[in-house]
C-alpha positions in Angstrom: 19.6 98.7 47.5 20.6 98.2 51.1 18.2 95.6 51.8 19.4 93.8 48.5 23.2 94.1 49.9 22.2 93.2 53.6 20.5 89.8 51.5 23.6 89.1 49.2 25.4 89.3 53.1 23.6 87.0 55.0 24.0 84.7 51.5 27.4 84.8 51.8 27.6 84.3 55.6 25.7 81.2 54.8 27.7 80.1 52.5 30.8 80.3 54.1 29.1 78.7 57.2 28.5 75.9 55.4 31.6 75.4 53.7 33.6 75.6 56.8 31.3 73.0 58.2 32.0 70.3 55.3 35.5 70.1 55.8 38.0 67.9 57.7 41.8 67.9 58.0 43.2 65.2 58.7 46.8 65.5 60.0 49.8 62.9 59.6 53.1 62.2 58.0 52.2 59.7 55.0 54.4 61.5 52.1 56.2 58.3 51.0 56.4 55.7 48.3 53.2 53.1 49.3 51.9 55.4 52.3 50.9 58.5 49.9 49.1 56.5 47.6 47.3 54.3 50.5 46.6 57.9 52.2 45.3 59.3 49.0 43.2 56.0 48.3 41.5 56.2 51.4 40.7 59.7 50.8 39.1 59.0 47.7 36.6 56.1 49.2 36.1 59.0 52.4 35.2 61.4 49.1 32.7 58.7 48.0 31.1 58.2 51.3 30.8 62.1 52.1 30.8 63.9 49.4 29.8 66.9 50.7 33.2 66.9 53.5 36.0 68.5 51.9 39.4 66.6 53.2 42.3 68.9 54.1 44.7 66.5 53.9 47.4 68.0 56.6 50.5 65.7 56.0 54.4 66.9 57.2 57.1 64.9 55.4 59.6 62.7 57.4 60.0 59.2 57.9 58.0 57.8 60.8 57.1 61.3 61.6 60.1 62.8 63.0 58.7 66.4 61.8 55.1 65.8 61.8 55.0 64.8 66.1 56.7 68.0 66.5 54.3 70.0 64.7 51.5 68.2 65.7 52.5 68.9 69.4 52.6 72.4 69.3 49.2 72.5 67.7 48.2 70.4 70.4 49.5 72.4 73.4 48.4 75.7 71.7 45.0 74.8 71.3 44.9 74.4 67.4 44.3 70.7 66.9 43.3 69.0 63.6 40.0 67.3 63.8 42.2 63.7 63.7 45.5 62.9 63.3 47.7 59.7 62.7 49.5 58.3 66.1 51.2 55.1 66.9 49.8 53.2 69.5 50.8 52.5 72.7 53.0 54.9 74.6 53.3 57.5 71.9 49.3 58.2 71.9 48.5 57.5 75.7 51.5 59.2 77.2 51.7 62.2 75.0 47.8 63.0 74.2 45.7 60.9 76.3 47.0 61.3 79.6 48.1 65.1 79.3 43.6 65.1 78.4 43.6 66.8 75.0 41.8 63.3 73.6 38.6 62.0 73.6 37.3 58.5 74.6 35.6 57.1 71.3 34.8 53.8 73.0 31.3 54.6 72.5 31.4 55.2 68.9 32.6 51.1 68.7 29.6 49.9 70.5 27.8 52.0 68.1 28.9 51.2 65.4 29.2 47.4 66.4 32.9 46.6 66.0 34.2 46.4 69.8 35.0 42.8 69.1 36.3 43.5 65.4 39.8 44.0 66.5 42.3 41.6 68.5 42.5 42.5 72.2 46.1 43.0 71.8 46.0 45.8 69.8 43.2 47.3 70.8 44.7 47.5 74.3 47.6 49.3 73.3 44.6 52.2 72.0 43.5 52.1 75.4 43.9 53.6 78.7 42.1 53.1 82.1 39.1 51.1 80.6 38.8 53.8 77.3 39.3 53.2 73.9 41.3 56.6 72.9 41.8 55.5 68.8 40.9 53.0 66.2 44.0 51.0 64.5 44.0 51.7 60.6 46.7 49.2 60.0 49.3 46.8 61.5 53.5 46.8 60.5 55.4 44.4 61.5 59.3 46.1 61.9 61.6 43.0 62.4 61.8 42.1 58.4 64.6 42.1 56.2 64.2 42.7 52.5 66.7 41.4 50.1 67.1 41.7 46.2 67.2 37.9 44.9 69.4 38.8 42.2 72.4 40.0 44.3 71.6 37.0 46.7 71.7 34.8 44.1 75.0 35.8 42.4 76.7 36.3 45.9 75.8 32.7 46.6 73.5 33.3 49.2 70.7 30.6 48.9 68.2 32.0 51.6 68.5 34.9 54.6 70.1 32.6 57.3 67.8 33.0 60.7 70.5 33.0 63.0 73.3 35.3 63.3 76.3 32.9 62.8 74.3 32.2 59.3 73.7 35.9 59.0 77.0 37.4 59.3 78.5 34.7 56.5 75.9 35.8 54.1 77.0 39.3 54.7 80.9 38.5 54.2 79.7 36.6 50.5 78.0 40.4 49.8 80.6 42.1 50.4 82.8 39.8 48.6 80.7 39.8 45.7 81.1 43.9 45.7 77.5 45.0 47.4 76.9 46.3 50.3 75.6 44.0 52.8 73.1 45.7 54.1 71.8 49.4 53.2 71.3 51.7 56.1 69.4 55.1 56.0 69.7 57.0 59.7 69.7 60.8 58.6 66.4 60.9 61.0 68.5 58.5 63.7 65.3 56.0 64.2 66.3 53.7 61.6 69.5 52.8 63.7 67.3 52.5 66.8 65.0 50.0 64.4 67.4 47.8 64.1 68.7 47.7 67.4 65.4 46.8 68.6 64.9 43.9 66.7 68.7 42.9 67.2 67.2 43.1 71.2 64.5 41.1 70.7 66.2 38.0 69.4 69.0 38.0 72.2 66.0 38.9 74.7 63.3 36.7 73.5 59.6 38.1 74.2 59.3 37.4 77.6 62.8 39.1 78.1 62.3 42.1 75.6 58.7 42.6 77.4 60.2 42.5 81.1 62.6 45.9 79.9 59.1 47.5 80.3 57.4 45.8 83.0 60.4 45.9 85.5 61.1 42.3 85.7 64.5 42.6 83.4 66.8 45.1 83.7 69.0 47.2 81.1 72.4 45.6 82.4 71.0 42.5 81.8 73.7 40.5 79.7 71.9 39.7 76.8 71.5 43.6 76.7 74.8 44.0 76.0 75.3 41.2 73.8 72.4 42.7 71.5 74.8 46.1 71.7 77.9 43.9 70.6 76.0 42.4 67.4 74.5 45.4 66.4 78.0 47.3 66.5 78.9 44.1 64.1 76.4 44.5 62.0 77.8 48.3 60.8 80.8 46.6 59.3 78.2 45.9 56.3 76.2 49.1 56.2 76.8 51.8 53.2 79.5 54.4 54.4 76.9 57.3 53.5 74.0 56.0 55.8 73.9 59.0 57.8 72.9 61.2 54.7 70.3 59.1 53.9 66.0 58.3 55.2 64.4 54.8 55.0 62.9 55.2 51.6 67.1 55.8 50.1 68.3 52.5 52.2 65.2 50.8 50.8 65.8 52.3 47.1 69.8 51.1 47.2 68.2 47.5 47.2 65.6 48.0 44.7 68.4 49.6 42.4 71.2 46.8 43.0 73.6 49.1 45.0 72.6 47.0 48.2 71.8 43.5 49.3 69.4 43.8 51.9 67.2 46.5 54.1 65.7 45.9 58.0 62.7 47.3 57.9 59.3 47.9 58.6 57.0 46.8 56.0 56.0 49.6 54.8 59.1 49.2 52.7 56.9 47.1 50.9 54.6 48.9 49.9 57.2 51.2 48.4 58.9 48.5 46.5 55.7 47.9 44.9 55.5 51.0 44.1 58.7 51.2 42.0 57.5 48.6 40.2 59.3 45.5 42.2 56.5 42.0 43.0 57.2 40.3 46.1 58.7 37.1 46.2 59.9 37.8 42.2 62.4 40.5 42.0 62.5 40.9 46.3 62.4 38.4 49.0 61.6 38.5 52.6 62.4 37.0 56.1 62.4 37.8 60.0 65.5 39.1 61.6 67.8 36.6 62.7 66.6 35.0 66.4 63.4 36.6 65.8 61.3 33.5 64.9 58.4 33.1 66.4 57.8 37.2 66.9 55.8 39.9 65.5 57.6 43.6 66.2 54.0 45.5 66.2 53.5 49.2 64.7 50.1 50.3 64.6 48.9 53.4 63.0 46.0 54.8 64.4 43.6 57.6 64.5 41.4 59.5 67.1 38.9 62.3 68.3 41.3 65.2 69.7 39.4 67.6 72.4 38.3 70.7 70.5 38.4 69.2 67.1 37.3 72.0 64.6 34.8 69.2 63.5 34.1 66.5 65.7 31.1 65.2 63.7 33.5 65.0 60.8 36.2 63.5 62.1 33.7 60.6 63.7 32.6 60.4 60.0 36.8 59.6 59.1 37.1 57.5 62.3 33.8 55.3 61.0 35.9 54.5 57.8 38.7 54.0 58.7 37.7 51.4 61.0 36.1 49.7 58.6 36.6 46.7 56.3 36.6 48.4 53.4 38.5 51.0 54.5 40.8 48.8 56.1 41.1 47.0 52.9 40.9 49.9 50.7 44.0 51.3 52.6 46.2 48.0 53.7 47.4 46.6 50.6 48.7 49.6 49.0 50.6 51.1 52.4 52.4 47.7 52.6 50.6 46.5 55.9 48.1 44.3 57.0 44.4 45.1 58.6 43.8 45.6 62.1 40.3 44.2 61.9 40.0 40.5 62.4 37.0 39.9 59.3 39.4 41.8 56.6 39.6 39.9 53.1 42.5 37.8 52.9 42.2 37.2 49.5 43.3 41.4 48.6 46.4 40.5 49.8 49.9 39.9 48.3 52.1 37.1 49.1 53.8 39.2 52.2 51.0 40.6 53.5 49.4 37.4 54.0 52.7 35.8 55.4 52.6 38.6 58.0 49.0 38.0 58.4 49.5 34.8 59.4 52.6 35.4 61.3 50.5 38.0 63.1 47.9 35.6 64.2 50.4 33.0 65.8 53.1 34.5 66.7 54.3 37.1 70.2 53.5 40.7 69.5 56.1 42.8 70.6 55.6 46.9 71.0 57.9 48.7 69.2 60.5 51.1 71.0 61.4 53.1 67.6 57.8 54.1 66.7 56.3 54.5 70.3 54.5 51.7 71.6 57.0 50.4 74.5 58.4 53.2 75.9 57.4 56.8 76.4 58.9 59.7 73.8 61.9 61.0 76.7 63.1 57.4 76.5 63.5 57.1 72.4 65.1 60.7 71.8 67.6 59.5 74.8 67.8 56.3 73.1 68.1 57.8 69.5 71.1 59.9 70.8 73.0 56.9 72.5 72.3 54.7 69.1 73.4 57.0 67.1 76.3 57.4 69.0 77.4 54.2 69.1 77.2 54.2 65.3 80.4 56.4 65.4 82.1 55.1 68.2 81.3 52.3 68.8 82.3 51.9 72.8 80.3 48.8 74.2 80.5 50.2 77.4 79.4 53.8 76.6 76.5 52.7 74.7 75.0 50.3 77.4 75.5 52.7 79.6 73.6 55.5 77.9 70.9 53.0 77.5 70.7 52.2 81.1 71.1 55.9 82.2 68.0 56.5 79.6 66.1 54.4 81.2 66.7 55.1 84.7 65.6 59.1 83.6 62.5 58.1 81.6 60.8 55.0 82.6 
């Protein structure tokens, strides 16, 4: 009898062994309309791949992972990482994981798996630091969109979204006239605001002004600074009065139920308006923020190898699919954003998606400050506040300089 339980043990032990070993959690903050389903579709094709891994999918609700980077952080610093999580590129992933050492170089795992030159040098840069490839870009977002409902345009008298502001602000006054609201606003998590204003930067900035903020050769008193402050403190005469109750996926919903004209935002808004049934360029339209011709506000989702991943042979099993094409393309067209990889098929894309794909292609690629390319995380939450701020008050002076003491503190 002993020998038979000390058997039915080591079974067990086995088992459990084993189990433990065929799992990976995967950590991020896709809960919404277009991401879930992209999220869960990829999950599916990883399922199909490896069946024997059991995916823990980790996700923490809030829009562009207000609650999730805080969580994810304290794992971090206590030791307890995920075996790979979802980061933005850029500043967000090289100055809060890489630098601080809890991540590991995977630009061996490229050559291996032959795709080094699979994605533009421009983004994979931005994955990068000193020389190292630190994660692989699942997708690309381009924040400087509007989306309008075509029925409200139409009956407001609005013919097309006007690509200057003059043009803008008219279109705007018919809305309102008409008995919408302009332009549907949801900063309950305060980056939406901060969205806005970025793109409202880059067109008084132009790229080679927006990208001297964070190379040193502009400053944040330059004039044009303050001018972007002055037409985004115009712009909240058109915003619902209730914006600060709501997220990103409400401001998006008031144009997909009529309530609201038109939304700023990234285009993962898309993907949710496909979701709730809408077709692009039928029931929604699309164009770049006014003065923003000619330039591609990048967010890139990516994921990598943390140091003391639970499962590290795992997680390089979800890193090899997600950089693929057919994960790429598996994952793309439902999220609402385009592929990183250069050899993705065009043809599984709607009619936005390959009008940002092209866009992409030709036009400058700008780093987001909102979603943590451009700047380090001390400058947004400074940045966030002094936004947010000026929503309320709406003191020129105050604002700029909140922005300017931000940056003096952070960058």
């Amino acid at each position: 009898m002993k020998k038979l339980l000390v058997f039915f043990s080591v079974i067990l032990f086995a088992t459990s062994f084993m189990f433990a070993a065929g799992q990976v959690e995967i950590f991020s903050w896709w809960t919404g309309g277009g991401e879930e389903e992209g999220l869960n579709a990829l999950i599916e094709l990883f399922n199909e791949w490896y069946p024997d891994v059991n995916v823990i999918n980790a996700t923490v609700a809030g829009g562009a992972g207000t609650n999730a980077k805080a969580v994810l952080k304290t794992r971090m610093l206590g030791g307890n990482p995920p075996d790979s999580f979802q980061v933005h590129a850029g500043e967000e992933l090289t100055d809060t994981y890489v630098i601080t050492g809890l991540m590991e170089p995977i630009t061996d795992l490229l050559a291996e798996w032959g795709i080094s030159d699979k994605f533009p040098e421009d983004i994979l840069s931005i994955c990068s630091y000193g020389g190292e490839v630190y994660s692989i870009p699942v997708n690309v977002h381009r924040g400087n969109v509007i989306f309008a409902n075509n029925a409200i345009l139409e009956e407001a008298g609005v013919d097309s979204i006007p690509l200057d502001w003059d043009g803008f602000f008219a279109a705007l006054d018919k809305i309102k006239e008409a008995g919408y609201v302009p332009l549907a606003l949801g900063d309950k998590n305060k980056w939406p605001a901060t969205h806005l204003f970025e793109d409202v930067l880059a067109s008084t900035l132009g790229p080679d002004g927006y990208k001297g903020l964070w190379d040193g050769s502009v400053s944040f008193d330059d004039p044009k600074v303050v001018e972007a402050v002055e037409i985004f403190g115009r712009l909240m005469d058109y915003v619902n009065e209730d914006h600060a109750a709501g997220t990103w996926q409400d401001a998006t919903l008031m144009v997909q139920d009529g309530r609201a004209a038109m939304n700023v935002m990234g285009d993962w808004a898309e993907g949710y308006l496909k979701t709730l049934g809408w077709t692009p360029g039928v029931e929604f339209d699309w164009s770049v923020v006014p003065g923003n011709e000619g330039i591609f506000m990048v967010v890139s989702d990516t994921f990598g190898l943390p140091k003391g991943a639970p499962d590290a042979e795992n997680a390089k099993k979800w890193l090899k699919l997600v950089s693929s094409v057919e994960g790429q393309d598996t994952f793309n067209p439902i999220k609402g954003s385009i592929p990183a990889r250069v050899d993705a098929d065009k043809s599984l894309y709607d009619v936005y998606l390959t009008w940002s794909m092209d866009d992409f292609a030709t036009n400058a690629l700008l780093p987001s400050i909102a979603h943590g390319s451009a700047a380090p995380e001390g400058f947004i939450t400074a940045l966030n506040d002094v936004i947010n701020a000026y929503v309320t008050d709406r003191n020129v002076e105050k604002c700029v300089d909140g922005i300017i003491e931000a940056a003096e503190d952070n960058l």
